[in-house]
Residue frames as a rotation matrix with the C-alpha (Angstrom) as fourth column:
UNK 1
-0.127 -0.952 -0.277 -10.15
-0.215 -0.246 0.945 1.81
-0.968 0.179 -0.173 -7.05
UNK 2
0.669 0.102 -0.736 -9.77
-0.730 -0.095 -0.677 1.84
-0.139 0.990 0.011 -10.70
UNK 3
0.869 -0.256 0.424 -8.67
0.101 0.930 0.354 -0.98
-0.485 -0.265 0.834 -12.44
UNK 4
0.569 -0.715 0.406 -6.37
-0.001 -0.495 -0.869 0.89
0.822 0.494 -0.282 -14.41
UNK 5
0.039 -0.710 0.703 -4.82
-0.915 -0.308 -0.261 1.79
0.402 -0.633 -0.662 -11.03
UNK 6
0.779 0.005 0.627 -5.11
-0.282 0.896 0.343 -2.32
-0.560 -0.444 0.699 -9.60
UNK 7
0.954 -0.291 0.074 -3.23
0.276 0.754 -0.596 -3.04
0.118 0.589 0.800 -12.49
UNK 8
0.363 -0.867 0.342 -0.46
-0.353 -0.468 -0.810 -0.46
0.862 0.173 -0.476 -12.31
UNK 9
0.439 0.341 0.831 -0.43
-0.770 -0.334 0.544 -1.17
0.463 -0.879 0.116 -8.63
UNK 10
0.815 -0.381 0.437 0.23
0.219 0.900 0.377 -4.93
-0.537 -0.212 0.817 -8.37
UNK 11
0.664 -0.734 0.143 2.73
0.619 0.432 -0.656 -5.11
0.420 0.525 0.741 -11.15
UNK 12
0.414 -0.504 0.758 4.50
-0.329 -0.859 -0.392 -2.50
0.849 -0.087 -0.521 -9.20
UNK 13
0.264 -0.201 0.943 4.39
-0.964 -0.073 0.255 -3.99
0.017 -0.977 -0.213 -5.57
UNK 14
0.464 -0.154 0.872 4.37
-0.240 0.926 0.291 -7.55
-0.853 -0.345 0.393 -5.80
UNK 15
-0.592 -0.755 -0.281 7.57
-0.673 0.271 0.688 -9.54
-0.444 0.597 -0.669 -7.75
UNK 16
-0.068 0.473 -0.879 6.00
-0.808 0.490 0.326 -11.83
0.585 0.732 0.349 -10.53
UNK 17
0.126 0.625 -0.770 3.73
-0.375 0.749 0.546 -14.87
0.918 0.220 0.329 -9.95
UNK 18
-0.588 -0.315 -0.745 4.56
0.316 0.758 -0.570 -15.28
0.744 -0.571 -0.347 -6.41
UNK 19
0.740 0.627 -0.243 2.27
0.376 -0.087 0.922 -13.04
0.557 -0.774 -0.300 -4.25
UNK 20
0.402 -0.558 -0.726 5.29
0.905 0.123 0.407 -11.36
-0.137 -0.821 0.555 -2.67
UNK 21
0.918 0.159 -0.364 5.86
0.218 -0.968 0.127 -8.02
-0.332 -0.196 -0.923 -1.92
UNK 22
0.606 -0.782 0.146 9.05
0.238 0.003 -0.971 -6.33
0.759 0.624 0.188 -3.60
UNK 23
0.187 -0.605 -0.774 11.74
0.942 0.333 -0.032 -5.84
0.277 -0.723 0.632 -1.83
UNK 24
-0.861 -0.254 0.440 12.61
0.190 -0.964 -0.184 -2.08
0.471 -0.075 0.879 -2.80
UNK 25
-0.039 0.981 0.188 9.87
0.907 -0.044 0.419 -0.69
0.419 0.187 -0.888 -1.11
UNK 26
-0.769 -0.573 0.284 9.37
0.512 -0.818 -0.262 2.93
0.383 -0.056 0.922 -1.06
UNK 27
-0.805 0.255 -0.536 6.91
0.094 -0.837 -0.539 5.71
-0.586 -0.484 0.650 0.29
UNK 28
-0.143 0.938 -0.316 5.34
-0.347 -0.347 -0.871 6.75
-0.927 -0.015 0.375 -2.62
UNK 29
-0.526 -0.364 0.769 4.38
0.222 0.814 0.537 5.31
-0.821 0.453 -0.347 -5.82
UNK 30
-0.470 0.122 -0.874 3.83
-0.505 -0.849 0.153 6.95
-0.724 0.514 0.460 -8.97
UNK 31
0.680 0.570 0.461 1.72
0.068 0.577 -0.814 5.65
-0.730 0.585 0.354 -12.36
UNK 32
-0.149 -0.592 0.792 3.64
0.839 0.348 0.418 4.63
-0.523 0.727 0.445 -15.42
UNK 33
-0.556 -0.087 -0.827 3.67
-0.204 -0.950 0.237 7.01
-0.806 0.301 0.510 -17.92
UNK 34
0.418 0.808 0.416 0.84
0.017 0.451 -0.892 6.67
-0.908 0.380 0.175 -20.70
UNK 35
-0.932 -0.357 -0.065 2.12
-0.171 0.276 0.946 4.55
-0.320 0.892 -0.318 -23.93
UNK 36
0.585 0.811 -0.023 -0.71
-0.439 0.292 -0.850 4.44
-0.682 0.507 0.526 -26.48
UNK 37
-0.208 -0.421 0.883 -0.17
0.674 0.592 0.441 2.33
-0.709 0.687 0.161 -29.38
UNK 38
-0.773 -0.614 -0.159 -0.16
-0.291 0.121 0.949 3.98
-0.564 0.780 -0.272 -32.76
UNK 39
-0.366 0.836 -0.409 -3.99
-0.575 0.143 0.806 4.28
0.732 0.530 0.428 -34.93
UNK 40
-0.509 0.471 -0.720 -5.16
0.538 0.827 0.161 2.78
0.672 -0.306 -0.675 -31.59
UNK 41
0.372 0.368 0.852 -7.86
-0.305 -0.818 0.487 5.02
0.877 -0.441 -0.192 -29.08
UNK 42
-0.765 -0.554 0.329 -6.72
-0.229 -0.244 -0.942 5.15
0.602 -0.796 0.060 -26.00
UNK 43
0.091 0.747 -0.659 -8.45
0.832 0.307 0.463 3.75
0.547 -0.590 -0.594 -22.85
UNK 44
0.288 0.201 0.936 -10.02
-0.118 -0.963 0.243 6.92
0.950 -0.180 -0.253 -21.13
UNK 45
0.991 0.112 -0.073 -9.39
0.050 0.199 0.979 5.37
0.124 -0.974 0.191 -17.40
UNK 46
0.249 -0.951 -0.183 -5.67
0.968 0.245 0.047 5.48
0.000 -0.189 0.982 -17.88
UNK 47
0.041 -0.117 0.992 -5.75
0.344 -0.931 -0.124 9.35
0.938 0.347 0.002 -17.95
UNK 48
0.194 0.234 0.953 -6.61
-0.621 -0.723 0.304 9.38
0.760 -0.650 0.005 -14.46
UNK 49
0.246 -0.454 -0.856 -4.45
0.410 0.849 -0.333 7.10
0.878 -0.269 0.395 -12.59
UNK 50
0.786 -0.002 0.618 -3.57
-0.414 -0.744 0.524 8.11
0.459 -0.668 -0.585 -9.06
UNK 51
-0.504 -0.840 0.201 -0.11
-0.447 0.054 -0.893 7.73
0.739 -0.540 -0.403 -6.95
UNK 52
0.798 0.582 -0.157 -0.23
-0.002 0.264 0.965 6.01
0.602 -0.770 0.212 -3.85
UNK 53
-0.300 -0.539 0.787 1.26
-0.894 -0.128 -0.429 6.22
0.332 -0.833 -0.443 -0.43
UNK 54
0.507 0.223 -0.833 2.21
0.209 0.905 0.370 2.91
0.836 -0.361 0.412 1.23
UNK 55
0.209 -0.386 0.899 2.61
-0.881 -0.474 0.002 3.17
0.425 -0.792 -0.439 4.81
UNK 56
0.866 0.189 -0.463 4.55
0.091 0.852 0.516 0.26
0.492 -0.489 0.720 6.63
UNK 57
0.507 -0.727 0.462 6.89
-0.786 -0.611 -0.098 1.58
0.354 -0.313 -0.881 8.69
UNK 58
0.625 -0.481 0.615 7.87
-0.164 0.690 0.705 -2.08
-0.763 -0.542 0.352 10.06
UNK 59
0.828 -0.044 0.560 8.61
0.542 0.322 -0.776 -3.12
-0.146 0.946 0.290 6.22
UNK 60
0.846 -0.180 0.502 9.80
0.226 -0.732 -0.643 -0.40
0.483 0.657 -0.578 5.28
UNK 61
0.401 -0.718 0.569 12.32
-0.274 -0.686 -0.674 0.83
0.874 0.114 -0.472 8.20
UNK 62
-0.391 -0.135 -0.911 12.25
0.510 0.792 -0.336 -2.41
0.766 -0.596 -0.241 10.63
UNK 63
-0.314 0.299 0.901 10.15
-0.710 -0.704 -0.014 -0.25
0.630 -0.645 0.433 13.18
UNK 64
-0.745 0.031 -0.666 9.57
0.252 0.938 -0.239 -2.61
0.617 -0.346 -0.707 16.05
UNK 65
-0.055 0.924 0.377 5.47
-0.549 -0.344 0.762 -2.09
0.834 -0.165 0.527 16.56
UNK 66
-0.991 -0.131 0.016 4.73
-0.097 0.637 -0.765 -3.44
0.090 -0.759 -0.644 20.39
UNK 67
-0.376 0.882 -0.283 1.29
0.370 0.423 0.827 -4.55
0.850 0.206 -0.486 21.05
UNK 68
-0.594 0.031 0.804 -0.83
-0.377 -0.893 -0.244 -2.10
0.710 -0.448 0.543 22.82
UNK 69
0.812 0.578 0.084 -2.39
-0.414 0.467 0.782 -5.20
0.413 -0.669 0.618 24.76
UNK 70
0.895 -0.445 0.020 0.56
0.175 0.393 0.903 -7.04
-0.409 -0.805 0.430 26.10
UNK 71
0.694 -0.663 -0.279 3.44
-0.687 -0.727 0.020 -5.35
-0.216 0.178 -0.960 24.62
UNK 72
0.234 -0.881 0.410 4.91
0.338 0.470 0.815 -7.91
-0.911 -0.052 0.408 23.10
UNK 73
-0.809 -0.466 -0.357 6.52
-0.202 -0.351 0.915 -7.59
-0.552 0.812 0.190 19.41
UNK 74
0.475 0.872 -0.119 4.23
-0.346 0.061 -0.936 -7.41
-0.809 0.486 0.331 16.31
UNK 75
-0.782 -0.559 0.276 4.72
0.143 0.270 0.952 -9.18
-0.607 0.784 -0.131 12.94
UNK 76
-0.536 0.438 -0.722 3.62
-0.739 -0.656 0.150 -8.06
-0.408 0.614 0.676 9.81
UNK 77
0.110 0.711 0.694 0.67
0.214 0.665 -0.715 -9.65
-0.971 0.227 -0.079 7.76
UNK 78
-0.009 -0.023 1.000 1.29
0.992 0.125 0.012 -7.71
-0.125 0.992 0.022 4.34
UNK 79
-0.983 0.181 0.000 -0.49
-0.181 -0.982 -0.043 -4.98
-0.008 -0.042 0.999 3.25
UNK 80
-0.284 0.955 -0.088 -4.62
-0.160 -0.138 -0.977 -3.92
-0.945 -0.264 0.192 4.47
UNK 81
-0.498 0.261 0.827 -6.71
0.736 0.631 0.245 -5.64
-0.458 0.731 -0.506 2.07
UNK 82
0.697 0.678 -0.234 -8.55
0.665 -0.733 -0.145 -2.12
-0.270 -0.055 -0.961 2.05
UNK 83
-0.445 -0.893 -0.064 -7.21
0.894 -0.439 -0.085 0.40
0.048 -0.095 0.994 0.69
UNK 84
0.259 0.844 -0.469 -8.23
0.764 -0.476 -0.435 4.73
-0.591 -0.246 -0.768 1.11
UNK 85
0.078 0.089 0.993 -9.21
0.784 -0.620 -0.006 7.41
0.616 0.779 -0.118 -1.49
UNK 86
-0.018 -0.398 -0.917 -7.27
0.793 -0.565 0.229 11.01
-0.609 -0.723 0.325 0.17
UNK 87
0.793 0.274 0.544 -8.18
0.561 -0.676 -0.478 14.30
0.237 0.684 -0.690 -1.06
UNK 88
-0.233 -0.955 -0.183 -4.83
0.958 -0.258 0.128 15.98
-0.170 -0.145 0.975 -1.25
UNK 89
-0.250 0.069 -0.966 -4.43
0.092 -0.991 -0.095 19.82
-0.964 -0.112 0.241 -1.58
UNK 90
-0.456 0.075 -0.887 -4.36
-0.783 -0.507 0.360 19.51
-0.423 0.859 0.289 -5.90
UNK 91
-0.390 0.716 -0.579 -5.80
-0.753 0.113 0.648 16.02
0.530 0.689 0.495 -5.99
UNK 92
0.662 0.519 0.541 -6.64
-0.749 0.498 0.438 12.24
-0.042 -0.694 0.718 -4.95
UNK 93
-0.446 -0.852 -0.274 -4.15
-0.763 0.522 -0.381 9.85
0.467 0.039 -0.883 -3.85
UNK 94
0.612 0.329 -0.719 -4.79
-0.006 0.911 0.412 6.01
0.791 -0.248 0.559 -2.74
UNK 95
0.238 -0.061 0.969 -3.86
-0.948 -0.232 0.218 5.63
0.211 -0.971 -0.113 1.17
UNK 96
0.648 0.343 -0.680 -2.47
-0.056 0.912 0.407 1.71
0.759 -0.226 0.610 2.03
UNK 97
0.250 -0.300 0.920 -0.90
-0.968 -0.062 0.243 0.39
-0.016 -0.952 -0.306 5.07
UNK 98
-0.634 -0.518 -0.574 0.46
-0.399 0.855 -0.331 -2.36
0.663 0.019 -0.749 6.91
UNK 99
0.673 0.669 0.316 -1.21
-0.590 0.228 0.774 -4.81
0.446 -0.707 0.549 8.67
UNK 100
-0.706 -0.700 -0.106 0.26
-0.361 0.485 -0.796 -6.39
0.609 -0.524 -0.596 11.84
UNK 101
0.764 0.586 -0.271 -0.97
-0.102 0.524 0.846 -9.13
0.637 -0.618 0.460 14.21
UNK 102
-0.330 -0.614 0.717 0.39
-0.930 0.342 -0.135 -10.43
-0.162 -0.711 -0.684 17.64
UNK 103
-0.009 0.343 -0.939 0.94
-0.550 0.783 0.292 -13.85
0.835 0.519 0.181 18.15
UNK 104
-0.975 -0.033 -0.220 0.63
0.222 -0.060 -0.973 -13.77
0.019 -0.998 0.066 22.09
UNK 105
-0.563 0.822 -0.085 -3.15
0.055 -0.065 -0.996 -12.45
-0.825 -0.566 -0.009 22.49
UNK 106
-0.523 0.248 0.815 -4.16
0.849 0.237 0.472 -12.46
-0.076 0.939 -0.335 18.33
UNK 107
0.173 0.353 -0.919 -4.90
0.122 -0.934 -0.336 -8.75
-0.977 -0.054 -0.205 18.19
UNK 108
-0.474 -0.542 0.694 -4.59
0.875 -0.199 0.442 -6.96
-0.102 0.816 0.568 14.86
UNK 109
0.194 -0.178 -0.965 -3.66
0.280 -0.933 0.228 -3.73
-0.940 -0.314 -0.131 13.93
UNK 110
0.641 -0.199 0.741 -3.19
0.593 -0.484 -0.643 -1.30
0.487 0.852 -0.193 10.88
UNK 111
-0.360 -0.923 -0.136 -0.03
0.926 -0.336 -0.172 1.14
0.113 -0.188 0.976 10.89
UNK 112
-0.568 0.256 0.782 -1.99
-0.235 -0.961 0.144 4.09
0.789 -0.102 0.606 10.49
UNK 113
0.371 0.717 -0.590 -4.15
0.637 0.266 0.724 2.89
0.676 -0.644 -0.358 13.61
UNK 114
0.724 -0.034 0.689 -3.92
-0.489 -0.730 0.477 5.90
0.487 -0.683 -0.545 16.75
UNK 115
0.842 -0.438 0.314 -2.26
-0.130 0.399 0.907 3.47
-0.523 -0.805 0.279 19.42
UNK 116
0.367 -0.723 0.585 0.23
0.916 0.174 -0.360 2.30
0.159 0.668 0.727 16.52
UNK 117
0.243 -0.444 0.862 1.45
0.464 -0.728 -0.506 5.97
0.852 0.523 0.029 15.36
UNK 118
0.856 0.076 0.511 1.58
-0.457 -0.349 0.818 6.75
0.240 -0.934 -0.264 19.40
């Protein structure tokens, strides 16, 4: 990931100095728009910022995920420390998720995982 995009990224998702996701949390997420200063060059890496798609459907729309070992309730962990580069029809977009553990048999799971999206 570009750090251009790390940077746009955090200050976008997580609420100052605490490490805590924002509340508003939407679908997709777009880059600022590019402010240059003014007899200053421009950094070339901010031209080529990419959107991302955050998938957490618990987060996001209280989806109650059941473990696909013992079916009890999942609880979120955040978001996947990983995140994935998607070639889209006109370009590339950044791919994250949620992660969820049980706290009955310690499984964990991503949202975009088969058994999950089943």
């Amino acid at each position: 990931m570009l750090s251009a995009d790390q940077r746009w990224i955090g200050k976008a998702l997580f609420a100052s100095q605490k490490c805590t996701l924002t509340t508003q949390l939407t679908n997709w997420w777009y880059p600022p728009g590019l402010q240059t200063d003014v007899g200053k060059q421009p950094k070339v890496d901010l031209y080529f910022r990419r959107r991302l798609f955050l998938w957490m459907p618990r987060l996001v729309w209280a989806i109650d995920f059941r473990c696909p070992r013992c079916n009890k309730s999942l609880r979120s962990k955040g978001i996947y420390n990983r995140v994935r580069l998607v070639l889209d029809v006109e370009d590339y977009y950044y791919l994250a998720c949620e992660y969820m553990d049980c706290g009955s048999c310690n499984g964990t799971f991503l949202a975009w995982d088969e058994r999950m999206l089943n």
